[in-house]
N, C-alpha and C positions, 0 to 999 in steps of 0.2 A: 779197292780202287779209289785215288783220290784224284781228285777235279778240282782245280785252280783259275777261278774267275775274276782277273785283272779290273783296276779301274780308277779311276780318277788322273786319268790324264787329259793333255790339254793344249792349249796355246798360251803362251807365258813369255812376257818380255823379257828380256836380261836384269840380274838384280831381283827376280822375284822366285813365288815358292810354289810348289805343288804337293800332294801327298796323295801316294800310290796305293790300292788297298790289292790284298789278296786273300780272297774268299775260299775256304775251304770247304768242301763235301766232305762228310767220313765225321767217324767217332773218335778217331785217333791221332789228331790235328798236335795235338801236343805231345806227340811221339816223332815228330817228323823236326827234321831240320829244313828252314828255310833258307831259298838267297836270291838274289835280285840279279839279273843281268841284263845287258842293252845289246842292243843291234843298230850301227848307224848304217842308211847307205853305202852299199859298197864294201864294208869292214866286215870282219866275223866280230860274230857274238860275243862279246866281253862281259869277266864279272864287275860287279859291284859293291853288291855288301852280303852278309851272310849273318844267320843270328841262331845258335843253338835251340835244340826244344823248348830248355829251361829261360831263355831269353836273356841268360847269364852270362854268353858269352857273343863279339861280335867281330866281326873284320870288314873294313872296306879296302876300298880301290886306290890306291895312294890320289888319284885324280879326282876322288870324291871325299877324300877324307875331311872331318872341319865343316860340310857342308850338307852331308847328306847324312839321316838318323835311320837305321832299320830298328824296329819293334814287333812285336807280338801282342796280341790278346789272344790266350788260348782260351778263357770262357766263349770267346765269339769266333774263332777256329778264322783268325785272319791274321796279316802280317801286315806291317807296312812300310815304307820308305818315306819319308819325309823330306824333300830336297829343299833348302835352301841356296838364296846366291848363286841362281843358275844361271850357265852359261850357253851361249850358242853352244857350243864342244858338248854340252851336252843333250844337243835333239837326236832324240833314236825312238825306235821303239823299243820299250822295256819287258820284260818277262818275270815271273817270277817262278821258283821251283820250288820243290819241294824232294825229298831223301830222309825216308827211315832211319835213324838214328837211334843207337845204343846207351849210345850216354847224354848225359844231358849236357855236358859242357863240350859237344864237340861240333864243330862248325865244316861247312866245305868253300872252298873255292875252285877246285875244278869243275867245268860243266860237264863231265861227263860223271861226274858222282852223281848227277840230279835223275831221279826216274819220273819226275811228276811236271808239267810245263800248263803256266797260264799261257791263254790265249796272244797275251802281249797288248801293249797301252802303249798310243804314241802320244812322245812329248814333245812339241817344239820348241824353241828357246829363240826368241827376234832380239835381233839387235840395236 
């Protein structure tokens, strides 16, 4: 069983940055594929970024691309999002997941691949 504990979110003007962490439980944190996805009021659940076991491979959101970095440290069994240049567009609260992964260069972006959910971190972005 893995447990994903979200954090560093915040209040943040327009033109600034924040960096999202996600904590993982479990031995096998670097067996697992991570991905990052938001929820704004009102909307469904949308992805973001996603990054392979091996932290080798990554995808984002066409609307976060250039702005937003996902990462790993698997010695410290956490992941993160680094967002740059944020925009109102992007106040949600954020989530991060986690999926079992076979290979090391394979990433997801649908959310229903994901079997593991942080708690979620809200970000607001002022204008």
């Amino acid at each position: 069983q893995v447990q994903l504990v979200t954090s560093g979110g915040g209040l943040v003007q327009a033109g600034g940055s924040l960096r999202l962490s996600c904590a993982s439980s479990g031995p096998t944190f670097s067996s697992y594929a991570m991905g990052w996805f938001r929820q704004a009021p009102g909307k469904e659940r949308e992805f973001v970024a996603a990054i392979s076991w091996s932290g080798t491979v990554t995808s984002y959101a066409d609307s976060v691309k250039g702005r937003f970095t996902i990462s790993r440290d698997n010695a410290k069994n956490t992941a993160y999002l680094q967002m740059n240049s944020l925009k109102p567009e992007d106040t949600a609260v954020y989530y991060c997941a986690a999926v079992r992964s076979s290979g090391g260069s394979y990433y997801y972006t649908d959310i229903g691949a994901y079997d593991y959910w942080g708690q979620g971190s809200q970000v607001t972005v002022s204008s």
